[in-house]
C-alpha positions as CSV (number, residue, x, y, z in Angstrom):
1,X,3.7,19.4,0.8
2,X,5.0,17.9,-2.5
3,X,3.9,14.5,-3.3
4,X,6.2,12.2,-5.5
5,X,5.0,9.9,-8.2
6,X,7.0,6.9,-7.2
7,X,6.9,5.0,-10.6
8,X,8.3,7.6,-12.4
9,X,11.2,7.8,-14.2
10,X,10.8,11.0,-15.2
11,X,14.0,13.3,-15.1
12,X,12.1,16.5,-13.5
13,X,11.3,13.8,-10.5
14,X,14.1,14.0,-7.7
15,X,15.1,10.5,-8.2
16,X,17.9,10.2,-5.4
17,X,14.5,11.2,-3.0
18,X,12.5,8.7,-4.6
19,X,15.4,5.8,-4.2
20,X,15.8,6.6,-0.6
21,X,11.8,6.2,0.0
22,X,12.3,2.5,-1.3
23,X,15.6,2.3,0.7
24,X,14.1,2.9,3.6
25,X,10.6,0.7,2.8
26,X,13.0,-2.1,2.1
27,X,14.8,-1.4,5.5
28,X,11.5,-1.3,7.5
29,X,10.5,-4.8,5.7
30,X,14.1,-6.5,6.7
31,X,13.6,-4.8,10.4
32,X,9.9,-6.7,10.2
33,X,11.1,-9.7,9.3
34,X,14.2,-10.0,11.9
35,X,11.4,-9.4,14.0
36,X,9.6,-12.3,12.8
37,X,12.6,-14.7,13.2
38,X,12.2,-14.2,16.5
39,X,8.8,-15.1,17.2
40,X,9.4,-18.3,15.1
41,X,12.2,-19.2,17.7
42,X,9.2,-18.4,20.9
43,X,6.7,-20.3,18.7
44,X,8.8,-23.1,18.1
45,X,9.5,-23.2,22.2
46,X,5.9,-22.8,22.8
47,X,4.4,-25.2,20.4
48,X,6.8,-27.0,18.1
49,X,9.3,-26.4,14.9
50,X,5.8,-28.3,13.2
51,X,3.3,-25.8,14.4
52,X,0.9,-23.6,12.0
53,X,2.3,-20.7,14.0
54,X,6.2,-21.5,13.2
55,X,5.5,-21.9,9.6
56,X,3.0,-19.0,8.9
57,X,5.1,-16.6,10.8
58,X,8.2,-18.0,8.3
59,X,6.2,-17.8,5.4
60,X,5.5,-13.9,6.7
61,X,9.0,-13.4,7.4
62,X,10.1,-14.5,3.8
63,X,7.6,-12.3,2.1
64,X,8.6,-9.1,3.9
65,X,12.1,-10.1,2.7
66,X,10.8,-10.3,-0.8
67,X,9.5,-7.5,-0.5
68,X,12.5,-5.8,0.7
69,X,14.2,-7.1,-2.4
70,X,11.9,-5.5,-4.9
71,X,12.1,-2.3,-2.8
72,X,15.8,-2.2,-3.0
73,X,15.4,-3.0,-7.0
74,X,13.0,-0.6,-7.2
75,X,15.8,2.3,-5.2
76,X,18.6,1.1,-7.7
77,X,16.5,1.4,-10.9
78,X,15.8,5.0,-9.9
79,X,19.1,5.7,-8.5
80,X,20.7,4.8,-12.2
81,X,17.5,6.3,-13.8
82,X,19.1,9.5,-12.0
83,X,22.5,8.8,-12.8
84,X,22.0,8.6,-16.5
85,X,20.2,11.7,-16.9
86,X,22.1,13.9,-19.3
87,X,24.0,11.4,-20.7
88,X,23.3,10.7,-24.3
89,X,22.9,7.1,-25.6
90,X,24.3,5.5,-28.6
91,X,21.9,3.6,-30.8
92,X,23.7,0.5,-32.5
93,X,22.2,-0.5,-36.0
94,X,22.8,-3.9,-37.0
């Protein structure tokens, strides 16, 4: 079993691999989240749109979203880190 260091940019790394790992971390977090909304919609039945338990379970919601987003970042960086290998860059001199 080959293990992947998921920070690097490296061009030996299989970065298309690498961008679906955060693709589908950041698909499990939005799943966990949807999840969440619905419990806030029981919660709020149960004990109020003002209760601890609506607003914590939001606040848990939203960060799984955030993290969703920085996953999906983190896929597209390594997605165009993999796109641009080979190419050559041009260096502008003032």
């Amino acid at each position: 079993d080959r293990g992947f260091d998921l920070t690097s940019f490296n061009t030996s790394s299989d970065q298309q691999l690498i961008a679906r790992y955060y693709q589908q971390e950041a698909l499990r977090y939005r799943q966990q989240a949807d999840e969440l909304d619905v419990r806030v919609e029981m919660y709020e039945r149960m004990f109020g749109p003002e209760s601890d338990w609506v607003s914590g379970t939001r606040l848990l919601a939203q960060s799984y979203r955030l993290a969703a987003d920085d996953r999906e970042r983190l896929a597209n960086e390594h997605l165009d880190s993999g796109r641009n290998v080979g190419r050559s860059t041009l260096t502008v001199r003032p």
